[in-house]
Each structure stands twice: as C-alpha cells, then as structure tokens.
C-alpha positions as CSV (number, residue, x, y, z in Angstrom):
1,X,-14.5,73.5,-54.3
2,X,-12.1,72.6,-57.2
3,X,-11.1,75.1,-59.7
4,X,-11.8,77.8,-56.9
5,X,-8.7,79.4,-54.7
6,X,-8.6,82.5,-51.9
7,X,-6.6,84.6,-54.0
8,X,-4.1,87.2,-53.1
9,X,-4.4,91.0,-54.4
10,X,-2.3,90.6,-57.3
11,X,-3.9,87.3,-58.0
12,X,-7.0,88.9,-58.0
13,X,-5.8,91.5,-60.6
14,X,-4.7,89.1,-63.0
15,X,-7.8,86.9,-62.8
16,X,-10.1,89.6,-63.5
17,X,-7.9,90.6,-66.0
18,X,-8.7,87.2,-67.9
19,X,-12.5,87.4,-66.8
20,X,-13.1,90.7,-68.5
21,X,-11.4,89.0,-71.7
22,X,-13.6,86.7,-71.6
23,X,-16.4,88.8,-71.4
24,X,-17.7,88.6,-67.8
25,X,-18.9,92.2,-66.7
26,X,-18.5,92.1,-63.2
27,X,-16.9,90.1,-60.3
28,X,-18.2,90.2,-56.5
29,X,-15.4,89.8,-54.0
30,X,-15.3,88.3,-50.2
31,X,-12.4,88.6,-47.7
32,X,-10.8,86.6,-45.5
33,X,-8.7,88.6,-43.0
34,X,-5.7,88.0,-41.4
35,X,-7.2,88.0,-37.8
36,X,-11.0,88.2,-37.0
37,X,-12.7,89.7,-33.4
38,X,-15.9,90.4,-32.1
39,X,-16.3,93.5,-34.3
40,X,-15.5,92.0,-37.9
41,X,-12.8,95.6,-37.8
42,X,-11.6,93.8,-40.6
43,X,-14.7,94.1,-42.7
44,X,-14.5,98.1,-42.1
45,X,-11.0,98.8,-41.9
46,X,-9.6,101.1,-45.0
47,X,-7.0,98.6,-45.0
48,X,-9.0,95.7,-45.4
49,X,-8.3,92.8,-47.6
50,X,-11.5,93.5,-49.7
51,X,-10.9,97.5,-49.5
52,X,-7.1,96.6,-51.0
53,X,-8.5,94.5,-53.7
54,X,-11.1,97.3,-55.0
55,X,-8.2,99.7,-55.3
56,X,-6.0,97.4,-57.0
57,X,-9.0,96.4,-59.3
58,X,-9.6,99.9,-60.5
59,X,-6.4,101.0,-61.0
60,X,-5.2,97.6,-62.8
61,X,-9.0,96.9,-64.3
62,X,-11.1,100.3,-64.1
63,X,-13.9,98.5,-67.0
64,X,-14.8,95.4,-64.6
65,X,-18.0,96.2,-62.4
66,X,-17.3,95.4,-58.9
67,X,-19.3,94.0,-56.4
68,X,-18.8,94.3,-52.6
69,X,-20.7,91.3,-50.4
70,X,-21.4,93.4,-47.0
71,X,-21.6,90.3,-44.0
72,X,-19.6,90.2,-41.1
73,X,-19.4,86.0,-40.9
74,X,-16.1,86.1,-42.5
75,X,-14.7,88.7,-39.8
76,X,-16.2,87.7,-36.7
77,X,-14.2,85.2,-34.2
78,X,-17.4,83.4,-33.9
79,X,-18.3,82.8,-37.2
80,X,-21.9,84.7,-37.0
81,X,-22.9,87.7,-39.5
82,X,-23.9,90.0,-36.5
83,X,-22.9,91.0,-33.0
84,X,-23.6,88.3,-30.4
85,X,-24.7,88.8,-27.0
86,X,-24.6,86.1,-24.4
87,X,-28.0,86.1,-22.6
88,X,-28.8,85.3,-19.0
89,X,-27.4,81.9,-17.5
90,X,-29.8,79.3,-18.6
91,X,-31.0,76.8,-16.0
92,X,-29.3,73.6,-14.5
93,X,-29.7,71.1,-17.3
94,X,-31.2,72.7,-19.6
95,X,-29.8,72.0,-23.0
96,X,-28.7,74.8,-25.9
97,X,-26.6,72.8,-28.6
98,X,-23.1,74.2,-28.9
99,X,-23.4,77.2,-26.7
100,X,-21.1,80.0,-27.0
101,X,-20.2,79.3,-23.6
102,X,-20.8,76.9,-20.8
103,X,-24.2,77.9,-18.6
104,X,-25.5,80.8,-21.0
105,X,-27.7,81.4,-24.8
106,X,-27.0,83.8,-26.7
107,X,-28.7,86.7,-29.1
108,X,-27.9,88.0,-32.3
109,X,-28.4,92.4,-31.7
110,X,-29.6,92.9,-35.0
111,X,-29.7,97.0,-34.2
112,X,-26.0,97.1,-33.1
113,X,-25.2,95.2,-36.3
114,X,-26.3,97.6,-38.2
115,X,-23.3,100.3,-37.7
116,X,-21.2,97.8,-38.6
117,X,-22.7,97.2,-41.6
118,X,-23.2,100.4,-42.6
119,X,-19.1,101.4,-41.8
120,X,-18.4,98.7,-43.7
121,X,-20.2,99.5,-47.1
122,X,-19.2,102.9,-46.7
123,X,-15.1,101.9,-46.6
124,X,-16.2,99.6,-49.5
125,X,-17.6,102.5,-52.1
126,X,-15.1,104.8,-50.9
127,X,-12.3,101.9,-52.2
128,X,-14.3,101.5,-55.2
129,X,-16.7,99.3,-55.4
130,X,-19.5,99.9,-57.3
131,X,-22.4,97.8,-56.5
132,X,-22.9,97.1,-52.2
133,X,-24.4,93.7,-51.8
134,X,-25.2,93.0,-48.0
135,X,-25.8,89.6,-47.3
136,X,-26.4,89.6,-43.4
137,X,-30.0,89.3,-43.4
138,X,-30.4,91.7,-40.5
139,X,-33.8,93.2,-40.5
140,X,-33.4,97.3,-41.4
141,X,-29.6,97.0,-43.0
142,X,-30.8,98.3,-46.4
143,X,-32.5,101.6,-45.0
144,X,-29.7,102.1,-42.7
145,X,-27.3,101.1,-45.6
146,X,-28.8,103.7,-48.1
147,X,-28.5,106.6,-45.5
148,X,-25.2,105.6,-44.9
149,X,-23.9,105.9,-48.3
150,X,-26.0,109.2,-49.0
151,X,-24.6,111.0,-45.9
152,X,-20.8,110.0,-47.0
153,X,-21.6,111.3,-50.7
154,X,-22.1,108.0,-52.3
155,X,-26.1,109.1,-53.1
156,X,-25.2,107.2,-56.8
157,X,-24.0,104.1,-55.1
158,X,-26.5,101.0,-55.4
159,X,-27.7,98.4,-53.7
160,X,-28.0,94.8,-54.6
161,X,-29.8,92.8,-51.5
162,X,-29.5,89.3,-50.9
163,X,-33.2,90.4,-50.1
164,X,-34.8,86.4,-49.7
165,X,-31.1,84.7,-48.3
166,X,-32.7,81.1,-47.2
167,X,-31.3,79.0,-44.1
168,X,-29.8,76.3,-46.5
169,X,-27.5,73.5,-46.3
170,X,-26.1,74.7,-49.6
171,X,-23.3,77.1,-48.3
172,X,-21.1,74.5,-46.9
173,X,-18.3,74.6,-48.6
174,X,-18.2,78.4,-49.2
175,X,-18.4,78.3,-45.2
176,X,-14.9,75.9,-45.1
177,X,-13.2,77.9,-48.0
178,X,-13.8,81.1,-46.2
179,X,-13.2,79.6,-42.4
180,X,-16.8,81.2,-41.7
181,X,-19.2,78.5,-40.3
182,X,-20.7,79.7,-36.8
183,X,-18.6,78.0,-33.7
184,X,-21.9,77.7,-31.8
185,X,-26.0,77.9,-33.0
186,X,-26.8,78.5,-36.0
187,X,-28.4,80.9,-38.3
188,X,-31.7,80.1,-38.5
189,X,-33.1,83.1,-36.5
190,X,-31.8,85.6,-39.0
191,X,-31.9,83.6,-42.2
192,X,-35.3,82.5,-43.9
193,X,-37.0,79.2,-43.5
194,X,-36.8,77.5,-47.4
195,X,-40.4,76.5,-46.9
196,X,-42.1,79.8,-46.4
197,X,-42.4,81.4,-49.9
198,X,-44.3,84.2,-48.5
199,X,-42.1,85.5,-46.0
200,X,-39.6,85.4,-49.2
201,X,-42.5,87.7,-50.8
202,X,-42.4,90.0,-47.3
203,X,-38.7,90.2,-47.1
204,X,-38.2,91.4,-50.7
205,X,-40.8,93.9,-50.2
206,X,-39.6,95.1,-47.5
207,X,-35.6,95.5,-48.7
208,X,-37.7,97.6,-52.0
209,X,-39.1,99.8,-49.8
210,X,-36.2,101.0,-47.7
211,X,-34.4,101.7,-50.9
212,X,-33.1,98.8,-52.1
213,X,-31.7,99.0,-56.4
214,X,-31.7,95.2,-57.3
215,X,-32.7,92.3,-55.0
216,X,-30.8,88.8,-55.3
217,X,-32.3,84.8,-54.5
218,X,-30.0,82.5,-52.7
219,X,-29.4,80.0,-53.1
220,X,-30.8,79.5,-56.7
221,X,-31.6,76.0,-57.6
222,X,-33.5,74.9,-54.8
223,X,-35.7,78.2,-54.8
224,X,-36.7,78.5,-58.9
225,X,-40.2,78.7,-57.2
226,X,-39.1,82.3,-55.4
227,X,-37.3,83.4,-58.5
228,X,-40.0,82.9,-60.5
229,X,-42.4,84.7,-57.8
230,X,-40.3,87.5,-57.2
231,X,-40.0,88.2,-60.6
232,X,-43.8,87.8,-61.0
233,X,-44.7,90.5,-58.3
234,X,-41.5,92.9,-58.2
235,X,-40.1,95.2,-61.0
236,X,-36.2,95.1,-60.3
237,X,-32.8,93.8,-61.5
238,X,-33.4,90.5,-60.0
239,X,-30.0,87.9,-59.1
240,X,-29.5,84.5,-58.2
241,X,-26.3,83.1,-56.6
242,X,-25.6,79.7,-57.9
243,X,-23.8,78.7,-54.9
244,X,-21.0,76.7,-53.8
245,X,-23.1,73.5,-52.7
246,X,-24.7,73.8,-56.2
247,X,-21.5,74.2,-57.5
248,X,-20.1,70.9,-55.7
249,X,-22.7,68.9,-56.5
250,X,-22.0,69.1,-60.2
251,X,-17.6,69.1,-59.9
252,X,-18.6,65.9,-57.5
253,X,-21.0,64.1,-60.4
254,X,-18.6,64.7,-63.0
255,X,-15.6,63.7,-61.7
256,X,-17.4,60.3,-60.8
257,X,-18.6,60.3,-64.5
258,X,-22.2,60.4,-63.4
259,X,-23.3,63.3,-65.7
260,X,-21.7,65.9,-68.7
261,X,-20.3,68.6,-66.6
262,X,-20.7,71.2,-69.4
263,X,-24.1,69.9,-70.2
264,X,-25.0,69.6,-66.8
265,X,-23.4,73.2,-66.3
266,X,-25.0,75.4,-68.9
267,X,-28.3,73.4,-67.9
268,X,-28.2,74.7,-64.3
269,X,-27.2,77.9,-65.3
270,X,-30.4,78.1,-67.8
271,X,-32.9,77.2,-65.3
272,X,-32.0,80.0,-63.2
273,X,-32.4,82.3,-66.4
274,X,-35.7,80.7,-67.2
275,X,-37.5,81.6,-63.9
276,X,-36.3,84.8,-64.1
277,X,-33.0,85.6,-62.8
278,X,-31.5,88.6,-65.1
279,X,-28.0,88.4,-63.2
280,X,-26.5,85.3,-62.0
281,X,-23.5,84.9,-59.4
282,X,-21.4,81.5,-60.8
283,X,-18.7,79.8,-59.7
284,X,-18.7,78.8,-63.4
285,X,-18.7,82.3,-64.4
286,X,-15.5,82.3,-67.1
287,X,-16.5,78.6,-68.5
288,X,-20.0,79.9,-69.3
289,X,-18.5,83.0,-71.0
290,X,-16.1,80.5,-73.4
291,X,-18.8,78.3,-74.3
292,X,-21.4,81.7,-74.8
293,X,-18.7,83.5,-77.0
C-alpha cells in the first residue's frame, strides 16, 4: 500500500496533527500488537497499542474524532476475528483445506466472542475513543456491545457497525500490512456472501435494532448497489470504507500511467458519495481534503 505505514504512538500524534490541519474530522485506528494469542489480550489490555494511541491522541489532539475498529483478526495467533474451536476429528481422507490442525475442523464460537468484544470496546472508550466501530461480524456483538458500554458508564458512547461487512477479495493488502490473514479456512461463515443484497438488508436491520448509532458498507465500490439500498430503506449516519484493495488498484494504475490518479481518485471517492455514503473511510483521506480546501 504505498503512502501507508504502521505508525508508532508518537507518529501517530503528529500525523493527526497534520490531518486535522487539513481539515479531516476524524481518524479510525487499528493495532498491531507486539505478541498475539488465542484471546486477542492485546485487543483488551489497558495497555494496548490502540488504548496508548487514544490517550496520546487526546492529550496531544483533543479536537480530532476518534474511531476505535473493535475485531480481534489483528490479535489472534490465528488470524481469525473470533475464538476458534477445533471440532471433532474428521474422517480418514476426508479433505478440509488448510486445517488448523492435522485430522480435525474447526468452529468459530460466535457467543464466546462476544466478551471479548465487548472487554475490548469498553478499554477502548475508557482510553478515549469516541466512536466504537466493531468489525467482527459476529451475530449479537452490537446488543452485547451497547450493554457493555452502558453498564461501564459510557451510555453516551456510539456505535458505528460495519453492519453489511462482505466476504471480499478486497482486504488483501490491509490483511499483509496488519499480519492478519487467517492461517487456516477462511471467513466466509461469518462474513456476507457479496451476492446476496438481501441478507445485507437483514443484517443492517438487525445491527439497528440492537442499538446500533450509524451503520457502515464494506467494501464500498464493489457494493454501490447496497449503499444505495441501505440508504433507501434505513434512516442512519450511513459509511463506506474505501478499502485497501480499492485503494491498490488505483496507486497500481497510476504508477503504470494507466489512469489520472487524482482524477481517478476524487472519482472513486464521489461515487461512494452519490449512492449515499454520508461518511467515507479513505486511505486518501488528507489528499481529498487538499484538493476539497
């Protein structure tokens, strides 16, 4: 992803500090621990790499709105956004690709996940973020989410869901940058399948009733159609994450001399306004903001 660098604390200080110049209201921020386990601790921890960065933040930067992304990929040894099981041996020859290990499947325990999740947006508003964004896609995480916050005294504290996050071949180079592709499976039983626009519908609906603020579309490009739906049917702050596949495609075209990257840029980024998106996450964030004003 060129132009885009895991950033140290006081790294991160000084490029908000040039962001909010700019104009840029708000920043969302993803860790990348020292160590990772089978209980993403790191994601929870009070000392945690995102939970340092929020302090730092508001201290150095108290006007920028911060963001907190609540998934456990990025803290997990195995690279999955929930607490893995291995399931009974499987038979003699029969083939599961890239198990988690030899002669037995595995299951995601969506239920158990939820603690987790819940632990770790509660260490995140009590360092200061603002906004909690879970991205996990485990069913229930926004109701136990919001009663998590409540009963720790952040009642004020919203939620942004990544309410329709779709299965997508789009996230592969966030996945290098941030060392958190699965080691075995993949995610398709917890993610949505990008050809069924009305379990998008479902899952949105569902994220609104259990208390849900603002619900987010990822990835955006390839799912204008559900943008434009979603903002059809539902009422809410409504985000799309331009993400880094989307983001690669165009640094790639460009720097063959295929396409205008600023043209091509600002293009992008106005399709996703057009069907509907009124907050957009961009890797091209501070470059829209000089050529805006």
């Amino acid at each position: 992803m060129p132009g885009v660098y895991n950033l140290s604390v006081d790294e991160v200080v000084r490029e908000a500090e040039e962001a909010r110049s700019l104009g840029v209201p708000a920043l969302i921020l993803f860790g990348l621990p020292e160590s990772k386990d089978e209980a993403a601790s790191g994601a929870w921890e009070q000392n945690g790499i995102v939970q340092q960065a929020a302090r730092a933040l508001k201290r150095e930067v108290p006007e920028m709105l911060l963001l907190g992304d609540v998934c456990l990929c990025e803290y997990m040894s195995h690279g999955h956004c929930g607490i893995v099981k291995p399931t009974l041996p499987r038979p003699v020859g029969a083939a599961v690709a890239n198990p988690p290990a030899v002669g037995t499947e595995y299951e995601i325990l969506n239920d158990a996940t939820l603690e987790l999740l819940t632990r770790t947006s509660v260490s995140l508003a009590k360092a200061g973020i603002d906004i909690i964004a879970p991205s996990d896609m485990m069913d229930g995480r926004v109701g136990a989410i919001r009663k998590g916050l409540d009963g720790a005294g952040f009642e004020n504290t919203p939620i942004l869901s990544y309410a329709a996050k779709f299965a997508s071949g789009f996230y592969g180079p966030f996945r290098e940058a941030a060392d958190s592709a699965p080691q075995f499976g993949d995610r398709h039983s917890y993610q949505m399948d990008g050809a069924n626009l009305r379990e998008a519908m479902r899952e949105i609906e569902l994220d609104i009733e259990e208390g849900a603020d603002m619900i987010m579309v990822k990835p955006a490009m390839p799912y204008l159609d559900v943008i434009s739906a979603a903002r059809e049917r539902f009422d809410l702050p409504l985000a799309a994450y331009q993400v880094s596949g989307e983001y690669a495609m165009i640094e790639a075209a460009a720097r063959n001399n295929w396409i205008d990257r600023e043209r091509v840029m600002m293009e992008s980024l106005v399709s996703i306004r057009r069907a509907g998106a009124s907050i957009i996450l961009t890797y091209y964030a501070k470059e829209a903001a000089k050529i805006l004003g």
